[in-house]
N, C-alpha and C positions, 0 to 999 in steps of 0.2 A: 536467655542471659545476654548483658552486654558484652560484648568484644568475643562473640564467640566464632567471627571470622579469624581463619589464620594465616594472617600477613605476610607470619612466616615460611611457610610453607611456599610459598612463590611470591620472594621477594623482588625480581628482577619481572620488567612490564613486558618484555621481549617475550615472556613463558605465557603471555594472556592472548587466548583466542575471543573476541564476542563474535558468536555464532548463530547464523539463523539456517533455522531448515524450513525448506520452502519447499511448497510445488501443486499441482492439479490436486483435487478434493478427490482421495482414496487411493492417491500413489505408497504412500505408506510412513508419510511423517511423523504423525504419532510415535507409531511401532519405533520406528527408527529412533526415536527419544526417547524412549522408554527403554532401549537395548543400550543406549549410552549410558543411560543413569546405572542401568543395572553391569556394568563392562567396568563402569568408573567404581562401581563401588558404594555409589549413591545411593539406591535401594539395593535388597538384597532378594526378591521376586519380581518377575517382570509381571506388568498388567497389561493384560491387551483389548483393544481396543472392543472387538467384537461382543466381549464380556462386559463392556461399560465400567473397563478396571484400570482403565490409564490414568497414570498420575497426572500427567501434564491436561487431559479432560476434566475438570474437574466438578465444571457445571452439571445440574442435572439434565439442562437441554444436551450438552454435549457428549452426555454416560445414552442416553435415548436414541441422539440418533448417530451417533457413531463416527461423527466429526468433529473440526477443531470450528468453534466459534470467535473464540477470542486467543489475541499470543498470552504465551505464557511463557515463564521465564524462571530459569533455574541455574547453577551453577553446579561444576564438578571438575574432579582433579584428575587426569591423564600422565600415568608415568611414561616415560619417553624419551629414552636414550638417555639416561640418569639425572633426567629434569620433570620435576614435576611441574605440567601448565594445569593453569587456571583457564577451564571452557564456561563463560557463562553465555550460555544459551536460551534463545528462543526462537517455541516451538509455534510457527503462523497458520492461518486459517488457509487452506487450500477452494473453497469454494467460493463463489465473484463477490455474492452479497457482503463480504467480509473483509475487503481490499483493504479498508482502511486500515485492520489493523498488520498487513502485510508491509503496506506506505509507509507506517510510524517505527516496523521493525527495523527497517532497508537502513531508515534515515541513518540510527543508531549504531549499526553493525559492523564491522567490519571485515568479514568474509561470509561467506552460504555456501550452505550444502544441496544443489536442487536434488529433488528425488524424484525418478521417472519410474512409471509403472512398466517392469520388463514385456509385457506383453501388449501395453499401447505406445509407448514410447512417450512424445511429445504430443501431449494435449491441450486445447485450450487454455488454460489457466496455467501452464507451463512458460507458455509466450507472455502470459500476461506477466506473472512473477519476473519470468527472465528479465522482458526490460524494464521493470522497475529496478532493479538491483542493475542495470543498467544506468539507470539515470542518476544513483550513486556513488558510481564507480565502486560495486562492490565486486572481490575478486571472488569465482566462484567453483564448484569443486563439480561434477555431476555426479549421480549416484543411482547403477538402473537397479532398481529394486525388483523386488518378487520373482525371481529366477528360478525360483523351484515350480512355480505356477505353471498349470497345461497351457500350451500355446506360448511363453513366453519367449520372446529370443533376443541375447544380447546386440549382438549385431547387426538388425533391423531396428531396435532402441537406438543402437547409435546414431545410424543413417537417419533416423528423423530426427534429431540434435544436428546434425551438419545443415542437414535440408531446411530446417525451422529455422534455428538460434544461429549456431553458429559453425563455419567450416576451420575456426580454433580449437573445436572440442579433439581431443584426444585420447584413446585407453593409455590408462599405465597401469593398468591389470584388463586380463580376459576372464571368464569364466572358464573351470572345471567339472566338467559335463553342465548339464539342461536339466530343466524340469525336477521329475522326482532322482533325476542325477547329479545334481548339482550338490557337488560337496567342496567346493573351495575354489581357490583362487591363483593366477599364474601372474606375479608378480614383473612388470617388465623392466624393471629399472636393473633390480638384483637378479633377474632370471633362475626365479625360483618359486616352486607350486609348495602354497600356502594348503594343506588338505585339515579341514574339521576332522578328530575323532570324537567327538559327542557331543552327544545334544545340545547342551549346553554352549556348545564352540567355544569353550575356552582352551582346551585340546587342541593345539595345533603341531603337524607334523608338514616339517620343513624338507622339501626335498629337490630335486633335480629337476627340470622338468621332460617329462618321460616324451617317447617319440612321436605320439599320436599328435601332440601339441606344439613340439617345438618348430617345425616350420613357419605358421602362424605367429607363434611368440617371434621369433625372428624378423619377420616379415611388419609384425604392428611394432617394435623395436626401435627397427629402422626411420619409420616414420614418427616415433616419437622423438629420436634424437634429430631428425631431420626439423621438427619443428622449433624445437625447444632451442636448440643452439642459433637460431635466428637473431637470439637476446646477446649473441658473446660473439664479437670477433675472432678471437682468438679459437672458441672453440669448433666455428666454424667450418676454420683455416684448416685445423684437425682433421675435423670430420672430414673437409671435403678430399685432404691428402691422402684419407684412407687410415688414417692411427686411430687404435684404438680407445675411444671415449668411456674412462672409469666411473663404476656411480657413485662417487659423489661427486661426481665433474656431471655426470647428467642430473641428478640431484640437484645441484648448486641451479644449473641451468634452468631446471623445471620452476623450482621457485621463482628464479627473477623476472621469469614468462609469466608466470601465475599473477606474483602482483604488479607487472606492468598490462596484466589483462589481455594478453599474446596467446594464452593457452590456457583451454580449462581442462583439467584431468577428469577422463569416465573412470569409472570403478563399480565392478558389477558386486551384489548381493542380495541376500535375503534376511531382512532384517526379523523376521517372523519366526526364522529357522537359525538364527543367529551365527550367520553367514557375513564375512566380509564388515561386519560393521568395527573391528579391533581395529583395523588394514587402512578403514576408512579414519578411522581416530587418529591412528599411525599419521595420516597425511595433512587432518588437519592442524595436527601441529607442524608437520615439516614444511608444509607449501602454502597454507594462506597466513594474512599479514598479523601482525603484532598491532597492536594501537597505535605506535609510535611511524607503523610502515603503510599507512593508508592512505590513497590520496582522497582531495575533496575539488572540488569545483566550485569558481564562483563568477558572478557575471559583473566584467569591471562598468567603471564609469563611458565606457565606447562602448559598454553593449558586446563584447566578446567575452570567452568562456576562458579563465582562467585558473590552471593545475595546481594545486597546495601539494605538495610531495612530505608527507608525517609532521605538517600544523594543518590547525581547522581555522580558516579564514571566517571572518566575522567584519562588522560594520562598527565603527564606532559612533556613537548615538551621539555624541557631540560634534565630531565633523563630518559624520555620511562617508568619513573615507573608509577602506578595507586595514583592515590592521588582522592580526594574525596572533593564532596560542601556540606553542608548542606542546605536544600530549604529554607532559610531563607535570611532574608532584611540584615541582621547583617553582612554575610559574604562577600566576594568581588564576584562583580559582573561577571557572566557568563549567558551566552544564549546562543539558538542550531538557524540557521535560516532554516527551516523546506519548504519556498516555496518563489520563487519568483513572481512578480505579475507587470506587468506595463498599469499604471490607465490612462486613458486620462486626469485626469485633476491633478493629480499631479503628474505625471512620475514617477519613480521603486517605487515599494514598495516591502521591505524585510522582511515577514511575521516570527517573531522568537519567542520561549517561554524564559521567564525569569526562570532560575532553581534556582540564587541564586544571593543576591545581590539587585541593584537598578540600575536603568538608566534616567539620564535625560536630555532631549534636551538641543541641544546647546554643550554636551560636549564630549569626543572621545573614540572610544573604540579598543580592539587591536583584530584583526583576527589572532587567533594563527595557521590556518590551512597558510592563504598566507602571514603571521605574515607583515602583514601591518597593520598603525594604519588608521582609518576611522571617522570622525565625522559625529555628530548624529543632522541631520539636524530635523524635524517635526519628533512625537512620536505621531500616530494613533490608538487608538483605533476602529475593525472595525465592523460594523454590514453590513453583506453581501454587496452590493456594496455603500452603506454610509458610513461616516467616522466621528468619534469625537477626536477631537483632545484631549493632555493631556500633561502636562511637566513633568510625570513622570510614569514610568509603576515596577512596585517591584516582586519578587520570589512569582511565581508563575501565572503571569498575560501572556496572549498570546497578541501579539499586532504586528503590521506593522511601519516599519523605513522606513522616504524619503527619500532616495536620496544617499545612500549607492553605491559603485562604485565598488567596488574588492572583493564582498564577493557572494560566488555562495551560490546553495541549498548541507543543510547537515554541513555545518563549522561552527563554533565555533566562537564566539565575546565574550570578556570576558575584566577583566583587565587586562591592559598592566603588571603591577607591580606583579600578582597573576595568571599567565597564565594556563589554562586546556586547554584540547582539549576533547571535547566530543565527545561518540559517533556517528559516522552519520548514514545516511538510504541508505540501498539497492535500487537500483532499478532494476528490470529486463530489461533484452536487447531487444530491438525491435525484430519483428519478421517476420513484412511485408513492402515490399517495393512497392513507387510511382516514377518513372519518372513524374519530372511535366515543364511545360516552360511557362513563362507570355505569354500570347495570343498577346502584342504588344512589338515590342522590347524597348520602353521606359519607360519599368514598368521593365526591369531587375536586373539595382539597388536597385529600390524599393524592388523588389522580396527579395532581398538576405539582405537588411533592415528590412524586416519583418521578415522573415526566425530568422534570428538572433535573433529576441525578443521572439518568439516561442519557439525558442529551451533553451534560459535563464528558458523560463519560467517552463517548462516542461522537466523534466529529461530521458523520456521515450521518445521525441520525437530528429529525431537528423534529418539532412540536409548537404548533400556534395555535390560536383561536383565530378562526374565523369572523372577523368584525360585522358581517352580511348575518349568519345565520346561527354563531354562537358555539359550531362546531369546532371541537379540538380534533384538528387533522395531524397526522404523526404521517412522516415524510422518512425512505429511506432509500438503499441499495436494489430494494426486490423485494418481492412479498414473504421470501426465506428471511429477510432482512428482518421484517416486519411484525413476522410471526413471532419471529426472537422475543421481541421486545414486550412483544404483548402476552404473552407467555410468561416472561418474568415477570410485569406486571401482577399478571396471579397470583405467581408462586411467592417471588422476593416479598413482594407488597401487599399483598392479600387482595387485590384491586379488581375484578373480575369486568370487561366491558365488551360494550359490542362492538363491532366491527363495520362498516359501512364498506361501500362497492370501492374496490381499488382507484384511482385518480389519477391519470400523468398530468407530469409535470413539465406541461406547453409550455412555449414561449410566443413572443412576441418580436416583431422585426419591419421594418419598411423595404418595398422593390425598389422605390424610384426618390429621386433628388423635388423637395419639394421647398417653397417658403411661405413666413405666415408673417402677419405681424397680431400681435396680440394689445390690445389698448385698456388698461384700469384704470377708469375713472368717476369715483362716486363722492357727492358730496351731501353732506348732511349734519349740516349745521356743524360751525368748528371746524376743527383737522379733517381736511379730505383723504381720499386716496388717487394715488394718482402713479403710473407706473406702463412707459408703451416700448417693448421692445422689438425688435423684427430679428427671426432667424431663420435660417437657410437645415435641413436635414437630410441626411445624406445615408444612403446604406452602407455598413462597413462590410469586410470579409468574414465569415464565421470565424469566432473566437474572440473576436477582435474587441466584441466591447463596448463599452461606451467611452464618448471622449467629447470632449466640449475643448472651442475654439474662441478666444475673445479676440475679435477684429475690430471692438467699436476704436472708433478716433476723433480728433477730437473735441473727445469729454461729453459727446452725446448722451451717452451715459458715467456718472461719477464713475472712478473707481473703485471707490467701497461697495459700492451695490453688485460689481461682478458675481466676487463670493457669494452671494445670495443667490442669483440666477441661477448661478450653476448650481447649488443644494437646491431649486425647487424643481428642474429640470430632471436631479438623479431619483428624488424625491419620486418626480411624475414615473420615472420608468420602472416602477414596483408594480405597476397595472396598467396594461395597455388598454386600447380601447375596444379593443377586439371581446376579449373575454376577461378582461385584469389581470392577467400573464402579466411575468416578467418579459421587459421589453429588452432585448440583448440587441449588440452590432450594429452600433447606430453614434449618427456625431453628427454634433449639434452645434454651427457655427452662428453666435451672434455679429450680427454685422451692421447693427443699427438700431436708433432709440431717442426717446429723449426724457424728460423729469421736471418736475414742477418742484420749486425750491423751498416751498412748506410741507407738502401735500404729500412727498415721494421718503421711502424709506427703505430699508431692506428688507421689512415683511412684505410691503407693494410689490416690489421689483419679487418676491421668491413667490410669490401669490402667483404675479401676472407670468410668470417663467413656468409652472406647476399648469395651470390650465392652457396654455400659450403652447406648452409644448405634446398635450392632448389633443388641441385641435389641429396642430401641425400634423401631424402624426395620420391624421383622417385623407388628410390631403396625398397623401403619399405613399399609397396602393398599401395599404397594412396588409402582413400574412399572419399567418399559425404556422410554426413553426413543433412538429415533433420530434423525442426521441428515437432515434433507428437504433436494434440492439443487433448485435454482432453472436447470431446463432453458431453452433457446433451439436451436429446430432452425430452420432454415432447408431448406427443400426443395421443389425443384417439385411443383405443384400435383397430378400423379398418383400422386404417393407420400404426397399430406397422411393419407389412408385407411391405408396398412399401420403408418406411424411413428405416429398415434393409436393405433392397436390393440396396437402394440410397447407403448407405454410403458403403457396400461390394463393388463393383463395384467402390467408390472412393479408395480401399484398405484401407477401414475401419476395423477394430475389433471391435467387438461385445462384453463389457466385462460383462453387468450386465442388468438386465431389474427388477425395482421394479412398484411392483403396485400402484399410488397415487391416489385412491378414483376411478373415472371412466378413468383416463387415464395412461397412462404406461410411465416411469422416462426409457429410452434408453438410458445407458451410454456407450460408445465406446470411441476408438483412432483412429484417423488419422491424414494423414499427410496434413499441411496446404496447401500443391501446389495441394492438390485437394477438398479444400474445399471451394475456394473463389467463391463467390456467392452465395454459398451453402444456404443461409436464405433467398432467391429469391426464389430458386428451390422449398426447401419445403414447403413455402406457395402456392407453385401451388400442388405441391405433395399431401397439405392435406385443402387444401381450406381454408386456411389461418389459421387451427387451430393449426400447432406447434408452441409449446414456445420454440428454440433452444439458446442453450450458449455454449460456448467454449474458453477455456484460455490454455495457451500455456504448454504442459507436461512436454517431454523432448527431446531429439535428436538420434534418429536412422538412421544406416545404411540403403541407397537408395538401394534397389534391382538395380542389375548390371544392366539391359535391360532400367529401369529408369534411372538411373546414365547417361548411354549413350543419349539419347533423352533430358535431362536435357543440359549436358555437348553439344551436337550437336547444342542445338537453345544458346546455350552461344557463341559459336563460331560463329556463325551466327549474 
């Protein structure tokens, strides 16, 4: 039914938290969203995960194998010192191949919860998450989970948060006992042990904190007010005079630390045992921001980084200047659309947050990025794969549009009349490639119908046809990435195909400073062709790009024919000449030319630029260029010897080896064309007991003998 959001219910934006929980694949984010739904009210059984009963899992790839694939996203109400807030939440994929939809959550958010597994602490995908939500300035909370677990321990979890992330992390709770002792929590602000009486933990008995503990409490106390009041002169002055600091004066102080990014609050529990996760609710209403108290970042016309303190800075598409919203209902309406999604039973949905403004069904809004106007068919409010409908969603509210036709992931919908353009999201470029073919030939349309909805969907996954040999190559994250999609294929689609040998995704690049001149001229009866440029190419710095340079002078060459050059030149760098890799980090200075005044045109000049800039390119030591992935093996100590030797032999590097409790953290580099399978091998390696991960680093030069054997089965 329409309007069966209630407004009223938290009417003031100060009560809305948008929330993401984040962290390493199998720290316990699910659970941990699943214990809030069920804390708030929202279901009334928890599901958990090991059972394939989580609500926020909804897929059946994600009920199978017991991770989060895609975010999902929910809302609930938290009573809280006689304020009801609005938490809309989402729940992100903790494992690498799924970053994307980690990127798309960040952008949106405005506080996270990380969750650390108590008994590894900080794990690869830890870091990873961290500094994305990093590069948002999102304020964040930490949360070491699974404390009841053997081996677990809170304060070893911490120290790898200081050592890793960050030496801002701070407890404002300890744990009450370990392991299968672990029944609550020592509060440090109010110095007072929070103790579970049942299972269920909603039982809580508040008490003193008894003798075994209070030195410790005292002791991590001290150091949280010592941090926190960093944020206040005044209370400082206090502190350092030796008066005593009441809690809501360390309160007060926690928060302005939190969201000036000063300080992140630990808080231990068990989210399985339904431990600690109220306490945790408790805080994220008292310490992370409101919509209205977030900042944003943007980069001015000088190329520095500049702070928005609660507005989201934006471009206006009529003078490229920065203009600004405030997160308010009062001003004209803007939104970011952060993920596509297509539902079976009500076809697109365009998952976008509201930054400023109001929105209501039925009426139209303007895409300032493909500046088309769009009407605004059903306005969803969504809990993981249910839906409530609503005729109106206002600044601040995360919600899903039907039926939206011309508007991708990342653009901007705003007023027509008051146009921005917001921010969008990065995505990283795929890294491995599948040959795949439907297994009958009348599922090929099908095929490339699906395809197409797949790649709407997912910014990190992409699908072409091969022009050489016909092949439909599907390009993504990791072959976890891969499997996904093909997978669904089956299921969603009924589409059933084969698979071909995995493929990286080489690049292409020149060592050395070269020049060419290029000369087109053919005539044949009539209008000739005629077209001679001369350019100079140069190698950039990794990342750096392409960039074209126009030095002609003059009028050697017109100036209408520039624009052409340079599109047949970006044109030429989709295929180098090495193997037809993309040709990256490279700049292209024309510096000379001339033109025949019937003969030359701007197809001549992008023709003679398009091959002119292939055979430059020969001249100018061309490499192979691979991706290096950023390994993390976790494995007991008598396997540290075979899993070294495994990856040397891949032409692995061996960069760091830390001790985690009884087993050993193997961090290396290597290159992806020799790791595919690699998490097959090592669970025969080490009898199933590595934890390996791996996300993509950066791009280095192929050793020559490889290059050649690469470049030989490409020919082939």
């Amino acid at each position: 039914m329409a309007g069966t959001i209630d407004y009223n219910k938290v009417k003031d934006r100060k009560f809305y938290r948008n929330l993401g929980i984040i962290a390493h694949v199998d720290a316990g984010k699910t659970t941990t969203t699943e214990r809030i739904l069920f804390f708030t009210g929202r279901k009334h059984k928890t599901g958990e995960v090991h059972e394939g009963a989580a609500e926020m899992d909804f897929m059946d790839q994600e009920k199978e194998r017991g991770i989060t694939i895609q975010s999902a996203a929910t809302t609930a109400f938290w009573e809280f010192e006689d304020n009801a807030y609005r938490i809309n939440i989402i729940d992100t994929p903790g494992h690498v191949d799924f970053t994307a939809e980690v990127e798309r959550s960040l952008r949106v958010l405005d506080g996270a919860v990380v969750v650390f597994d108590g008994k590894m602490g900080v794990e690869p995908q830890s870091s990873k998450v961290w500094f994305q939500a990093e590069k948002y300035l999102v304020p964040r909370m930490c949360y070491i989970n699974k404390l009841d677990n053997i081996g677990a321990d809170f304060y070893k979890s911490y120290d790898t948060i200081l050592e890793h992330l960050s030496d801002k992390a701070i407890p404002i709770a300890l744990p009450v006992g370990i392991e299968s002792d672990f029944n609550g929590i020592i509060d440090l602000v109010s110095m007072k042990m929070r103790i579970h009486k049942d299972e269920e933990g909603k039982e809580i008995e508040v008490k003193d904190i008894t003798d075994e503990y209070i030195e410790k409490a005292k002791e991590f106390r001290d150091k949280l007010i010592e941090m926190a009041v960093d944020t206040d002169d005044d209370l400082a002055m206090k502190f350092l005079e030796g008066e005593e600091i009441t809690e809501d004066e360390l309160r007060a102080a926690v928060r302005k630390a939190v969201l000036a990014k000063n300080l992140f609050p630990v808080m231990p529990g068990s989210s399985l045992k339904n431990k600690g996760v109220q306490y945790m609710l408790d805080n994220v209403c008292r310490y992370l921001p409101s919509p209205s108290e977030k900042d944003y970042i943007q980069i001015n016309e000088e190329g520095e980084e500049v702070v928005y303190m609660g507005e989201v800075p934006g471009l206006d598409p009529k003078t490229d200047h920065t203009i600004t919203r405030k997160l308010d209902e009062s001003e004209p309406f803007s939104g970011l659309v952060f993920k596509l999604a297509i539902d079976p039973h009500v076809g697109n949905l365009a998952f976008f947050r509201v930054y400023s403004g109001e929105l209501r069904a039925g009426t139209y809004v303007y895409n300032s990025v493909s500046k088309k106007k769009e009407r605004i068919g059903r306005i969803l409010m969504m809990h993981a794969n249910a839906r409530e409908e609503t005729d109106i969603v206002k600044s601040g509210d995360i919600a899903a549009i039907v039926g939206l036709k011309d508007t991708n992931t990342g653009e901007t919908i705003c007023d027509e009349n008051k146009p921005i353009i917001l921010e969008s999201i990065d995505f990283p470029e795929p890294v491995v490639s599948f040959a795949i073919e439907p297994k009958t030939k009348s599922d090929q349309e099908k095929l490339s119908e699906a395809l197409g909805k797949l790649v709407s969907e997912d910014p990190t996954f992409k699908a072409e046809t091969d022009k050489e040999t016909g092949q439909v190559i599907i390009s993504g994250m990791g072959e976890l990435h891969l499997g996904i999609k093909t997978d669904i294929l089956n299921r969603t689609y009924g589409i059933d195909v084969s698979i071909g040998k995995p493929q990286v995704a080489y690049r292409e690049t020149i060592k050395v400073e070269g020049k060419h001149r290029e000369l087109l001229k053919k005539q044949s009866g009539g209008a000739g062709q005629f077209a001679d440029i001369e350019m100079i190419l140069r190698p950039r710095k990794q990342g750096e790009g392409y960039k074209f340079i126009d030095s002609i002078k003059g009028g050697s060459i017109p100036r209408e024919y520039i624009p052409s050059i340079d599109k047949g030149i970006s044109d030429a760098t989709t295929a180098g000449p090495l193997g037809g890799f993309s040709v990256v980090d490279i700049e292209v200075e024309i510096v000379d030319g001339s033109y025949h005044d019937v003969d030359s045109n701007t197809d001549t000049f992008k023709t003679a630029a398009f091959y002119g800039f292939k055979e430059a390119m020969k001249k100018c030591k061309p490499i192979l260029l691979e991706p290096i992935m950023s390994v993390n093996i976790n494995v007991p100590e008598e396997y540290v010897g075979s899993v070294t030797g495994y990856l040397s032999a891949r032409r692995g590097l061996i960069k760091n080896m830390v001790q985690r409790g009884k087993t050993k953290e193997i961090i290396a580099e290597a290159p992806l064309g020799e790791l595919f399978g690699y998490v097959g091998d090592l669970r025969n390696l080490t009898s199933g007991t590595a934890a390996p991960n791996m996300q993509p680093s950066h791009y280095a030069e192929v050793p020559a003998g490889i290059q050649a054997k690469i470049l030989g089965a490409e020919d082939k």
